[in-house]
N, C-alpha and C positions, 0 to 999 in steps of 0.2 A: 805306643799304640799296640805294638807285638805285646807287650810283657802281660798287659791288663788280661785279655783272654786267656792266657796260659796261667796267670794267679788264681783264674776263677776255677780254671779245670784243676789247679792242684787244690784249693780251697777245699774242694766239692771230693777230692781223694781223701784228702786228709779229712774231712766231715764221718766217711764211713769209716776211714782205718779208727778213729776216735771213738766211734759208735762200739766196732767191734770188740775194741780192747775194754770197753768199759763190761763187756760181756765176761770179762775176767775173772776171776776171783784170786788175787795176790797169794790170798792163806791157804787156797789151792795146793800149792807148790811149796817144795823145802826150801829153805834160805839160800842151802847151797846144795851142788853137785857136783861130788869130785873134784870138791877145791872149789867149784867154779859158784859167782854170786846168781844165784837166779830168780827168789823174788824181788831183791832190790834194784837189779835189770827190767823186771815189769814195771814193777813203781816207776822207774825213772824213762822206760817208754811210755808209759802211759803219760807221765807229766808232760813231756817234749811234745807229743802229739796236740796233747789238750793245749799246748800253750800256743805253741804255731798257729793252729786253727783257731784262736779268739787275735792272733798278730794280725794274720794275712788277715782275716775279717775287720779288723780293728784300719790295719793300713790303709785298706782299698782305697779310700775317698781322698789320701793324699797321694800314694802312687798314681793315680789316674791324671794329676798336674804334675807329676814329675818331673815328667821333661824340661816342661816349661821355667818349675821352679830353680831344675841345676842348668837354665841358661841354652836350652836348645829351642828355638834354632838361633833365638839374637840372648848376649849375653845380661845378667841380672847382676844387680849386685844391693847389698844390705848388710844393712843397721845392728850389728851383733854388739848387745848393751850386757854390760857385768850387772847384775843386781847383788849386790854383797846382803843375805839373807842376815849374818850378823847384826845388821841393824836395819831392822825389819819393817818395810812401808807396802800399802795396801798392794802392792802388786807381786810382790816377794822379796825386795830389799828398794835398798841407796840405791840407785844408780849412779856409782861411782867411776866406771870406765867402758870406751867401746873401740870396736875393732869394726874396721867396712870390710866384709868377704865378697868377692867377685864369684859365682859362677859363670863358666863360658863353656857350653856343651860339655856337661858333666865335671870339668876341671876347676876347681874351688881352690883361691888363692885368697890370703889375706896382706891387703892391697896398704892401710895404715891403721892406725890405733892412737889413743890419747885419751885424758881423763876427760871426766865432764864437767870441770870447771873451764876445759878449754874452749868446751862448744858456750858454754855461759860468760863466758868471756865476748863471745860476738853478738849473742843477743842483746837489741839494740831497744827493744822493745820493753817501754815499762808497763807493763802488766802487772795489775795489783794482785795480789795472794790473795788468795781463800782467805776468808776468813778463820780457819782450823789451822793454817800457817801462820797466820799473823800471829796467831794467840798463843801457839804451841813451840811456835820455831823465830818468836819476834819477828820475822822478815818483812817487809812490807810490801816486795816485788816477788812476783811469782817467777821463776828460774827455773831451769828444764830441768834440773837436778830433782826439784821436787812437782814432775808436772805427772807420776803416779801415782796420783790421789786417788782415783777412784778403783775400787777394786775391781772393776771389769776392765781386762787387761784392754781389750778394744777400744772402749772409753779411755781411756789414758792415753794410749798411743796415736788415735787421731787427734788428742787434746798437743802430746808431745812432737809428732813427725810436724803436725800444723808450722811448729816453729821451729823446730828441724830443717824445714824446707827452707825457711826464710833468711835460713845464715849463708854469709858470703863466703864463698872458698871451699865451703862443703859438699860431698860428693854426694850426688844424686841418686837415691837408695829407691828399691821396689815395696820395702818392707822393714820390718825391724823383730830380729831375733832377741829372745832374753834368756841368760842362762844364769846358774849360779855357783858357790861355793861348792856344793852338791855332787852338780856337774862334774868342776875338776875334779872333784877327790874319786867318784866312782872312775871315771874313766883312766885316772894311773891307777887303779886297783886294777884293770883288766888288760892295761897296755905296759903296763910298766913303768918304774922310775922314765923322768922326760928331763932332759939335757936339753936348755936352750945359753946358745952362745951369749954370753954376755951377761947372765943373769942367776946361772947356776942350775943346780940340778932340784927337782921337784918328786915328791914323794908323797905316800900318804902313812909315814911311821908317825906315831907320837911324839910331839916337838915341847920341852917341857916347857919352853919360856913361854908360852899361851896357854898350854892343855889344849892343843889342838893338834889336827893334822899336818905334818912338818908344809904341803902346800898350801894351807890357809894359815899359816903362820907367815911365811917369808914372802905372800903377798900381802899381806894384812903392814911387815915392815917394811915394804917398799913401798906402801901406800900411805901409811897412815905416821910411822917414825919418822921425825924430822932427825937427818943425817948430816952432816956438813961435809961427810968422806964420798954421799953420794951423789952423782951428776942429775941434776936439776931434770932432765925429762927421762929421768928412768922410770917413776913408776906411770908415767903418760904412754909407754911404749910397751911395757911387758906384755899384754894381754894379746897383742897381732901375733908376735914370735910363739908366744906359747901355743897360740891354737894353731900356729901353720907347724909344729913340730908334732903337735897332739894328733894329727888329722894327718901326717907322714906315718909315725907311730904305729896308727890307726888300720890303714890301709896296705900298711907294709908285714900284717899279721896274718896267719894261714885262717885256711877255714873253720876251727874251733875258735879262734880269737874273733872271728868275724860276726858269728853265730851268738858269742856269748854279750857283743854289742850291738847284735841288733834285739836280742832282749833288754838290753840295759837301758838302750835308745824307747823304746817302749817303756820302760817301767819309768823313766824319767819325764815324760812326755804324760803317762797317767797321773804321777803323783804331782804334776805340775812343779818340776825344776826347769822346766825347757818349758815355753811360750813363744808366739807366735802370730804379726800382724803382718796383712800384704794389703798392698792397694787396691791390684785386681779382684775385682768382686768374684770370678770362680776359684781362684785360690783359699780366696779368705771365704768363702761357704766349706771346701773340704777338709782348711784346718780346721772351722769351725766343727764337721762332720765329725772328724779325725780327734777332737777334745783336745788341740792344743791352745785353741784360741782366748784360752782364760775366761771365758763369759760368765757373767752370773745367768743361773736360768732357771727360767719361769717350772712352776711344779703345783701340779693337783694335790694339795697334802700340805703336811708340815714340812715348814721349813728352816734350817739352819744355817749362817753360814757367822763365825765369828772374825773378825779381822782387825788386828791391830798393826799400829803404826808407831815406830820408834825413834820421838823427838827429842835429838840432841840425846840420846844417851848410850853413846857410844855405840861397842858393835857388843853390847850384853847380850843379845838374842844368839849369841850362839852359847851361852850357858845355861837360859831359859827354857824349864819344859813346862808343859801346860796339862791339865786335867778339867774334862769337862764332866758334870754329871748332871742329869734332866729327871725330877721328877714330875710326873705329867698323872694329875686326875681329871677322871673325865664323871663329872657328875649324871645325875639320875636323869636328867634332863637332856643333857647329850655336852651340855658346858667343859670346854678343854681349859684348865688350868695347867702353867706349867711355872716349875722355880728350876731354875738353870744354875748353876754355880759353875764359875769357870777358876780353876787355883792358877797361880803362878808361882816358880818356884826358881830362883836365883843362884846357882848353884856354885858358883866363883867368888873368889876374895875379892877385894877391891884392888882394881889398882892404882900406880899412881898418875893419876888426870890430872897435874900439874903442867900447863904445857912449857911453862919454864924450862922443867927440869928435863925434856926432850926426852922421855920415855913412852911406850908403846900400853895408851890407853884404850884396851877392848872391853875391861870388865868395869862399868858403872853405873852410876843410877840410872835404872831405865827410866826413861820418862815417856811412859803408856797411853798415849792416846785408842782407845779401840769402841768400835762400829759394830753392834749383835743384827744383824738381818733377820727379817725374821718375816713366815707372811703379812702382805698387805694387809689393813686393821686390824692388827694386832691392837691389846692395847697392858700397857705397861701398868699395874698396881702399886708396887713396890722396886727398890733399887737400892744395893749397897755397895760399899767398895769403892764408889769413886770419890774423888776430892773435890769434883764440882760436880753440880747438879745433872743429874741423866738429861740427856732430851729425848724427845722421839722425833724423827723426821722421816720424808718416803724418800726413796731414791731407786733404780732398778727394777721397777714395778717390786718392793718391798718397803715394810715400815723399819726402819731400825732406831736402836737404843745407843748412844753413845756417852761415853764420860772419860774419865782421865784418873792415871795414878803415878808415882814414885813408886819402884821398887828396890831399895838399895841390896848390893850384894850380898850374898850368905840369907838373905830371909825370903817370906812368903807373902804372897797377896791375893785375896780372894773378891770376886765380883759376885754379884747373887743380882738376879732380874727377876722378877714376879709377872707374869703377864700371862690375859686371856688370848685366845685364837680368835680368830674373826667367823669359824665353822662350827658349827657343832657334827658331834660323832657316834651314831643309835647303836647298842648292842648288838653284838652280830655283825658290825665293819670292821673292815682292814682298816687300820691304823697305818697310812701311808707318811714316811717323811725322808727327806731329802737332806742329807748333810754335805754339804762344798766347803772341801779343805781351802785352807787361803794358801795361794802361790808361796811356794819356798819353807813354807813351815815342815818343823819334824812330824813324825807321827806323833800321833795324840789321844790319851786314853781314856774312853769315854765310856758313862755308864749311862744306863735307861732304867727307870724305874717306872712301870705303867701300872697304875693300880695296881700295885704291891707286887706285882711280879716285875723282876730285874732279867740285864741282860748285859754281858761286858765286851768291850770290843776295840779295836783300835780303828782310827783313820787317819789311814794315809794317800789316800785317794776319794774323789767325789764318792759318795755314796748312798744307797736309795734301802733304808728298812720297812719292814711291814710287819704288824702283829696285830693278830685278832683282838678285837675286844668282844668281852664276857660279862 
């Protein structure tokens, strides 16, 4: 209750010192003076300012439950689920392991941990699969491992806590955190190599036996390498030790280390590697406020949101980049056609996905299920790329296109969709649309061609364009 008033009053300082330095001019000033840097000191004042002032505005609506969220005055405690982005399901990965963290007036302890076959182990409940499970993943019983179907983090998470709740022995949670690969690897960039007893030391240098980062490598083998040398619940345990060492790490760093994670913490949180559900309804409105809460949302305009999900083919998504490109004509009439092409691009050897041979299979056939959102009556003309037939269905107050593909290692695959807008668009309008990155994905390079004028860009975060039409 102190801090909120004093955010707003520094808000509202940093608002003008923001204003004023933009009064600058950088080329103003020589580079240097007397040895000393000096417009690369405005640059970099000017940035710090401008970023703080879009933080603290960005933060507000989650500092203002703060308290309540780090457990003052009665203690909280939650649901912190691994999504391994590697093998990519509509919400940002598998959900392959979780850790329960305790707040108790401010003090965050991580209380146990274990994979998600353990909690699927006491579910007692036969719940038949989706139908896109049955088909894609054989299974016939729906299991919490795969209960992030829907890409609206919120819709997932009331479908998974539901049965969450219902296991015996299980600790009573407020919420459920989702973090990912992402996550660890920026945060030892800024805190350092992490020593946890028992398990070894964690890095982010290049580890050749994956092409990955040496921490998503030697979790990926404690997780996924069958060992005979290793003790049967090590990789059910790694994930508590590591974040209660990462969050010592964390907190045990001066005020430039602390500074340069509470931007990190921000940028993670925008590009959606960090998500977020709670119970209480004014929590869960300020994560909503706050953009953690993964939601799909409603938009005056065009809209896009692409999302794929990866059935049974290993953790390929971390060698998979993507390229989207939209040509959008808008006829005499005001008629919005658009043909979308989305590439995929495999960029790994194969390995060997023998499980006989007890080797560490990340790189394989993707097996692509993916979902185009798109505005409600939309409607689809043409479709290529997939190996069964497109559908169109609603879902999220949107219509979407779905089909399915193989992508094996070292090659390419391209989807193309042809579809009209449900709006039309008179000369002389802003051309408004809305792109929503899917949880856990890389950046992604996308182009716009609108009656013959282009435009290139990446997303790495939700994003809202606009162009005049002529």
């Amino acid at each position: 209750e102190k801090i909120v008033p004093q955010l707003d009053a520094v808000t509202a300082k940093l608002s003008v010192a923001n204003e004023e330095l933009k009064k600058i001019d950088p080329n103003d000033y020589p580079e240097q003076i007397k040895g000393k840097e000096v417009r690369a000191r405005i640059l970099q004042a000017e940035s710090l300012v401008s970023d703080a002032t879009l933080a603290l505005t960005d933060a507000k609506p989650i500092i203002e439950v703060l308290p309540e969220l780090l457990g003052y005055p009665n203690f909280k405690q939650y649901l912190v689920i691994f999504q391994n982005d590697g093998e990519q399901r509509p919400t940002g990965g598998f959900m392959s392991a979780f850790a329960v963290l305790k707040a108790d007036k401010g003090k965050i302890t991580a209380e146990k941990s274990g994979d998600i076959y353990s909690l699927d182990d006491k579910f007692g409940r036969n719940v038949a699969a989706p139908e896109i499970i049955q088909k894609y993943l054989d299974e016939k019983s729906w299991h919490l491992r795969n209960m992030n179907l829907s890409p609206d983090f919120r819709v997932s998470m009331t479908t998974f806590k539901d049965a969450y709740d219902g296991l015996q022995g299980e600790t009573e949670v407020s919420g459920v955190i989702a973090i990912n690969t992402h996550v660890l690897e920026e945060l030892i960039k800024v805190i350092g190599p992490v020593t946890v007893e028992g398990y070894g030391t964690f890095t982010t240098e290049l580890d050749a036996r994956c092409n990955l980062s040496q921490v998503i490598c030697e979790l990926e083998h404690m997780i996924d390498k069958p060992l005979a040398t290793m003790v049967s619940n090590r990789k059910s345990t790694v994930l508590g030790p590591l974040m209660q060492q990462i969050m010592k790490q964390a907190m045990g760093g001066g005020k430039e280390q602390m500074a340069s994670l509470f931007t990190l913490a921000m940028d993670l949180v925008k590009q959606k590697h960090v998500l977020a559900y709670f119970d209480d309804e004014k929590e869960q409105k300020a994560n909503e406020i706050f953009n953690m809460a993964g939601r799909i949302k409603d938009f005056d305009g065009d809209y896009l949101h692409i999302n794929n999900a990866n059935f049974g083919g290993a953790k390929s998504n971390f060698y998979i980049t993507q390229e989207v490109e939209q040509e959008i004509q808008i006829a005499a009439d005001g008629t919005v056609t658009k043909k979308l092409y989305i590439s995929y691009s495999h960029n790994q050897p194969m390995d060997n996905c023998n499980l006989e041979d007890g080797d560490l299979c990340l790189s394989g056939i993707q097996r692509n299920y993916f979902r185009v959102y798109v505005p409600k009556g939309s409607v689809l003309t043409e479709g290529l790329g997939s190996e069964v037939e497109i559908d169109t269905g609603e879902d999220l107050g949107k219509t979407y296109f779905d089909g399915f593909f193989e992508l094996r290692p070292e090659s390419k695959a391209k989807v193309m969709l042809v579809y009209t807008l449900p709006f039309k668009v008179s000369n002389g309008q802003a051309y408004k649309m809305m792109i929503q990155k899917q949880a856990g994905e890389k950046e992604i390079s996308y182009k716009v061609n609108l009656n013959g004028k282009e435009e290139n860009f990446i997303v790495n975060e939700d994003l809202e364009k606009s162009w005049q039409v002529n």
